[in-house]
N, C-alpha and C positions, 0 to 999 in steps of 0.2 A: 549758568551760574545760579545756585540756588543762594535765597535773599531771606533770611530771617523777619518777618513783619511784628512790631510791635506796637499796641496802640495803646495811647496812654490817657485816658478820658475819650478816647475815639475808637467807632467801631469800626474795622476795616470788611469793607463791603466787599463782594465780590467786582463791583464795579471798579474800585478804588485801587485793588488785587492788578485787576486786568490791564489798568495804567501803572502803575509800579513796573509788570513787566514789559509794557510795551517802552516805557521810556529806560527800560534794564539793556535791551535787545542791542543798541550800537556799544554799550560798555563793553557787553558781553563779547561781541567780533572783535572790539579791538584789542583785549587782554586775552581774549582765548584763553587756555589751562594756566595762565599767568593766573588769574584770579580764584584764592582758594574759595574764600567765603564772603559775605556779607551779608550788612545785615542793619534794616532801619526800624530809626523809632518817629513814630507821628505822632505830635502833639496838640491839642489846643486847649488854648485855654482862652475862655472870654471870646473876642473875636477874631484871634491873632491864632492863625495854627503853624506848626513850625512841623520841619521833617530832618533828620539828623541821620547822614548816610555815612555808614564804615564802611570798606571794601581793604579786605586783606590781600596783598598781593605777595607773590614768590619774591624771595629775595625784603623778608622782614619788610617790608613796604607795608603804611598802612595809608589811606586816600581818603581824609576825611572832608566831608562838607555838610553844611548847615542852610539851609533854606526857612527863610521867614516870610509869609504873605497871607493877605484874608483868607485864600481859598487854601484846601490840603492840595489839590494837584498842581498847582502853580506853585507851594511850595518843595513840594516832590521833583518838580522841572527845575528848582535852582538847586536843591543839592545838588542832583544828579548831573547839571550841567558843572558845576564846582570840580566833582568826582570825576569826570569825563577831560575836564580842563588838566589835570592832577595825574589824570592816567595820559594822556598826549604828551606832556610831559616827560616820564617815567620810561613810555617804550620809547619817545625820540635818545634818551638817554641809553638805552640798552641798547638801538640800533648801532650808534655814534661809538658805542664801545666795542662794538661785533667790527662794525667799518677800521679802526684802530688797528687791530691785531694782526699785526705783521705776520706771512705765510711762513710754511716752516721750508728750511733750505733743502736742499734734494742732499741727498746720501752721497757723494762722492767717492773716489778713490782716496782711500789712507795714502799721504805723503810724508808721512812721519814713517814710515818702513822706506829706507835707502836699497837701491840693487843691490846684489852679494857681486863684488867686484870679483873674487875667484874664479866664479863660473866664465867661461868662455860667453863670448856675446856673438849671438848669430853673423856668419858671414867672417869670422874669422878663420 
């Protein structure tokens, strides 16, 4: 899943990079191609940094969470646990509707076509 970074007063390190996707990696197994985009914003201001995580999902879904904490990466860890929370969520509900759908009936013989009484019937 490719993740749009945006920093807003913060510079996004490569260090800072490498956590984004190491805590991106279980989203990413659990939504699979379910997930088209996403995409965060890091903020700080003063001594407060915030991380604001979107994730688009198929089916118009969109997964949002906000994380607030002194450090960027402990904010980073509460969105994304939010996001994560949102997406468990989302597939239990897609499984639970897949489980629903009753099979389809097998093809049977037409009983709405009656024998033709005229014809002779074996054994007469």
């Amino acid at each position: 899943m490719d993740c749009t970074l945006t920093g807003r007063h913060v510079k996004v390190t490569e260090e800072l990079r490498d956590t984004i996707e190491r805590r991106l990696v279980p989203l990413d197994r659990l939504l699979g191609d379910a997930a088209l985009s996403a995409e965060m914003v890091l903020t700080s201001e003063r001594h407060a940094c915030q991380a604001e995580f979107v994730v688009h999902a198929r089916g118009d879904h969109r997964l949002h969470g906000v994380g607030d904490a002194p450090g960027m990466e402990v904010a980073v860890g509460a969105a994304v646990d939010k996001v994560m929370h949102q997406a468990q969520t989302l597939k239990g509900k897609w499984q639970a509707r897949r489980r629903r759908a009753e099979p389809t009936r097998e093809v049977g013989p037409d009983l709405a076509i009656a024998p033709d009484l005229d014809e002779p019937t074996p054994g007469d």
